[in-house]
One Martini backbone bead per residue (centre of mass of N, CA, C, O) as a GRO file, in nm:
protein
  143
    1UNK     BB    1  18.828  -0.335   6.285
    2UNK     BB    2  18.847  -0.161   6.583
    3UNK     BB    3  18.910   0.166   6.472
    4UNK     BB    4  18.628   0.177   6.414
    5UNK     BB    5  18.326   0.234   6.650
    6UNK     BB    6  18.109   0.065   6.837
    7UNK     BB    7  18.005  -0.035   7.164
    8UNK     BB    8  17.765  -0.182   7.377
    9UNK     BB    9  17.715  -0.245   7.691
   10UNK     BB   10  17.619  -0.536   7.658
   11UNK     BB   11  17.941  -0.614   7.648
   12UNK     BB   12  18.047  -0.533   7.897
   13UNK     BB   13  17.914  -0.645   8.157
   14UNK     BB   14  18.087  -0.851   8.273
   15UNK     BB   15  18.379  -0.748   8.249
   16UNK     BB   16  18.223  -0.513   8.477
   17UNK     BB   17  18.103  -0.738   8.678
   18UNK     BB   18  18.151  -1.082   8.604
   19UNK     BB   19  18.420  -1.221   8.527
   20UNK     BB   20  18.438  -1.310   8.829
   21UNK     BB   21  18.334  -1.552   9.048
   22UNK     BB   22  18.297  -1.236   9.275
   23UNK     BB   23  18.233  -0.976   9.049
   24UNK     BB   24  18.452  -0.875   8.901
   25UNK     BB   25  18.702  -0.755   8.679
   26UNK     BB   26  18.876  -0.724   8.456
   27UNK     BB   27  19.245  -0.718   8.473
   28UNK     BB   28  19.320  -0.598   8.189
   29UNK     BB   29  19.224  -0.375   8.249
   30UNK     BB   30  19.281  -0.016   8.327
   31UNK     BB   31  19.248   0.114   8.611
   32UNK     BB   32  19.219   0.424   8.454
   33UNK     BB   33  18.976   0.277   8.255
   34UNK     BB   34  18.749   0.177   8.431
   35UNK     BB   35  18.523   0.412   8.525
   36UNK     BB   36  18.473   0.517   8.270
   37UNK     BB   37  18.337   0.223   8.218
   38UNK     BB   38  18.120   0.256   8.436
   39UNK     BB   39  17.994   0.530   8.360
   40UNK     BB   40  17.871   0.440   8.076
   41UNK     BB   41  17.853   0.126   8.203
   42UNK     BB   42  17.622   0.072   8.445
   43UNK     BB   43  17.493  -0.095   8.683
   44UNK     BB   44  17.176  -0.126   8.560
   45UNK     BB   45  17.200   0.005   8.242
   46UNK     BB   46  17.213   0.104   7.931
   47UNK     BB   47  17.267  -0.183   7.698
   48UNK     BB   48  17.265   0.100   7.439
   49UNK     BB   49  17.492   0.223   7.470
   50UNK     BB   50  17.757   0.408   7.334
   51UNK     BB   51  18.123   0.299   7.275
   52UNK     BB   52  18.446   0.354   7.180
   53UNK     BB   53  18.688   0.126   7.064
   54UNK     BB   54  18.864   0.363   7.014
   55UNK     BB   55  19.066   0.547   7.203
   56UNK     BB   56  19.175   0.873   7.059
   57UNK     BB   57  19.055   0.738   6.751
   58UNK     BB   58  18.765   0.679   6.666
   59UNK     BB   59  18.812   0.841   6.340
   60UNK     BB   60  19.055   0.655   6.282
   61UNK     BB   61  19.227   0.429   6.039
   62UNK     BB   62  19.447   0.276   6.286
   63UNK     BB   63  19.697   0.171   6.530
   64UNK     BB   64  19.603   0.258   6.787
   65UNK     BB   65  19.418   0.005   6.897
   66UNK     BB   66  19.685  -0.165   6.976
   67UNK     BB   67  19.796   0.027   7.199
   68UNK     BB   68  19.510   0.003   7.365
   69UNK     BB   69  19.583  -0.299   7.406
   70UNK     BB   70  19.815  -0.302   7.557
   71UNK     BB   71  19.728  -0.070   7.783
   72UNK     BB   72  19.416  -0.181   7.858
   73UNK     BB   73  19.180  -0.003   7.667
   74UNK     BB   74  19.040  -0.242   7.568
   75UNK     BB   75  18.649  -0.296   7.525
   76UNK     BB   76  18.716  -0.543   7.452
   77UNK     BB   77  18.767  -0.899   7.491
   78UNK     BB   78  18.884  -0.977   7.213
   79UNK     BB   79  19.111  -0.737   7.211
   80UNK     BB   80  19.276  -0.840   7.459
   81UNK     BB   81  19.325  -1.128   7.396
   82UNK     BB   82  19.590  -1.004   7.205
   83UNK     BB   83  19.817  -0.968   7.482
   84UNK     BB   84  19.766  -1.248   7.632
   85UNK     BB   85  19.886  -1.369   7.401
   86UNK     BB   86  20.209  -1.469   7.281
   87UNK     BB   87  20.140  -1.479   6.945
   88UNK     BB   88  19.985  -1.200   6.923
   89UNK     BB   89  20.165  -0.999   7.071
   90UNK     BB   90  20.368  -0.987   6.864
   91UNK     BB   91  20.228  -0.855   6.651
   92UNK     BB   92  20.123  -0.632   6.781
   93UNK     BB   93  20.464  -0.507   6.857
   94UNK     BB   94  20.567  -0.524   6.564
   95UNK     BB   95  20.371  -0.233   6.535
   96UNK     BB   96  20.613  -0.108   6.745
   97UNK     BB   97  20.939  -0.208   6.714
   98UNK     BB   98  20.887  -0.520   6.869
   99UNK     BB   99  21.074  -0.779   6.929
  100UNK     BB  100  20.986  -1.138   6.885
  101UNK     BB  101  21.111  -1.414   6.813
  102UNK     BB  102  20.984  -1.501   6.474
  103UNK     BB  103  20.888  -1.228   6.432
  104UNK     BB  104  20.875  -0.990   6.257
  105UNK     BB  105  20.905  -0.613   6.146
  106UNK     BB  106  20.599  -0.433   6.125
  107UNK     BB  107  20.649  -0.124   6.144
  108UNK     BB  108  20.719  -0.079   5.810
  109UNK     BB  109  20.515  -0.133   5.722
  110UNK     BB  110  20.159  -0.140   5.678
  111UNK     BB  111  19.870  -0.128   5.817
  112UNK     BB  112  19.670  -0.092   5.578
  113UNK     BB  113  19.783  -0.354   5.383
  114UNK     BB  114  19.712  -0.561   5.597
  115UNK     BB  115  19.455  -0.540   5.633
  116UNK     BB  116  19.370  -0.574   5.341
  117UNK     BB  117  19.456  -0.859   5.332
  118UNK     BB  118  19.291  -0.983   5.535
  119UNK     BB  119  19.020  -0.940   5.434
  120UNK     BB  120  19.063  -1.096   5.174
  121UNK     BB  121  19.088  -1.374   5.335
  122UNK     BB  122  18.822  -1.333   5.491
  123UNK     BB  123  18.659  -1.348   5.247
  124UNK     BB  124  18.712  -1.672   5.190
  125UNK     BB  125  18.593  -1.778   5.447
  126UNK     BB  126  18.285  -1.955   5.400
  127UNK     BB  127  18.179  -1.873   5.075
  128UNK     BB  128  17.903  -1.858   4.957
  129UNK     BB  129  17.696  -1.980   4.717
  130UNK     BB  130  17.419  -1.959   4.539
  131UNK     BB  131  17.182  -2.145   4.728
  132UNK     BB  132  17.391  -2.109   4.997
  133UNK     BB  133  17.349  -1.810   4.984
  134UNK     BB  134  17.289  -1.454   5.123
  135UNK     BB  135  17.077  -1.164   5.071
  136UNK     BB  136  17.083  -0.892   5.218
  137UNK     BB  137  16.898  -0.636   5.217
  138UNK     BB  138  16.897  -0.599   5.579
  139UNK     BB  139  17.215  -0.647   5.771
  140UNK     BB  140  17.046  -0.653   6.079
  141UNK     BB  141  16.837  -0.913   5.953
  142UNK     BB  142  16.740  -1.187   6.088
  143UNK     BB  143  16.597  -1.528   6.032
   0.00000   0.00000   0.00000
């Protein structure tokens, strides 16, 4: 879901500022994308900047966000933590013709049929009906 989109510096700071209990940065960030993201969310620069999710084609909904996982480009660390992990690495790498384990070979799939199939399943976890769901007019309006 992170292949369009934008995040707040305000999730980068930790990350880029206070990962490690010395005050570095997280080390999957990649070397080369550190700086980068240092000059959009400077310390102590303002919280509301926005940069994109998937760098290289954020206004594509592609698997490219994937690729930038892979080598450390990924922009939030919940998204970084997807490459950390071996049996999520698996499924990352076999959208790239890599296989390892147990895991299908899902470069021939569709990432897109896959995505939406996800979706489609996340839909259906923890959802409230009648008096215990709600609808929000304003859906960034929490209560």
């Amino acid at each position: 879901g992170h292949s369009i989109g934008t995040a707040a510096c305000f999730f980068m700071t930790k990350r880029l500022y206070a990962f490690t209990p010395a005050g570095g940065s997280d080390r999957s960030i990649n070397p080369a994308f550190l700086p980068a993201l240092e000059l959009t969310c400077p310390a102590n620069g303002d919280v509301n900047v926005r940069l994109p999710l998937d760098q290289g084609s954020e206004f594509s909904f592609d698997k490219n966000i994937l690729n930038n996982i892979r080598f450390g480009f990924a922009v939030l660390a919940s998204d970084a933590q997807l490459y950390e992990d071996p049996s999520t690495r698996r499924v990352v790498d076999s959208y790239f013709g890599l296989r390892g384990g147990s895991v299908p070979d899902l470069s021939s799939s569709s990432f897109h049929r896959d995505f939406a199939n996800a979706m489609v399943k996340m839909g259906r976890v923890g959802v409230k009906t009648g008096s215990q769901g709600e609808i929000r007019r304003v859906c960034s309006r929490f209560n």
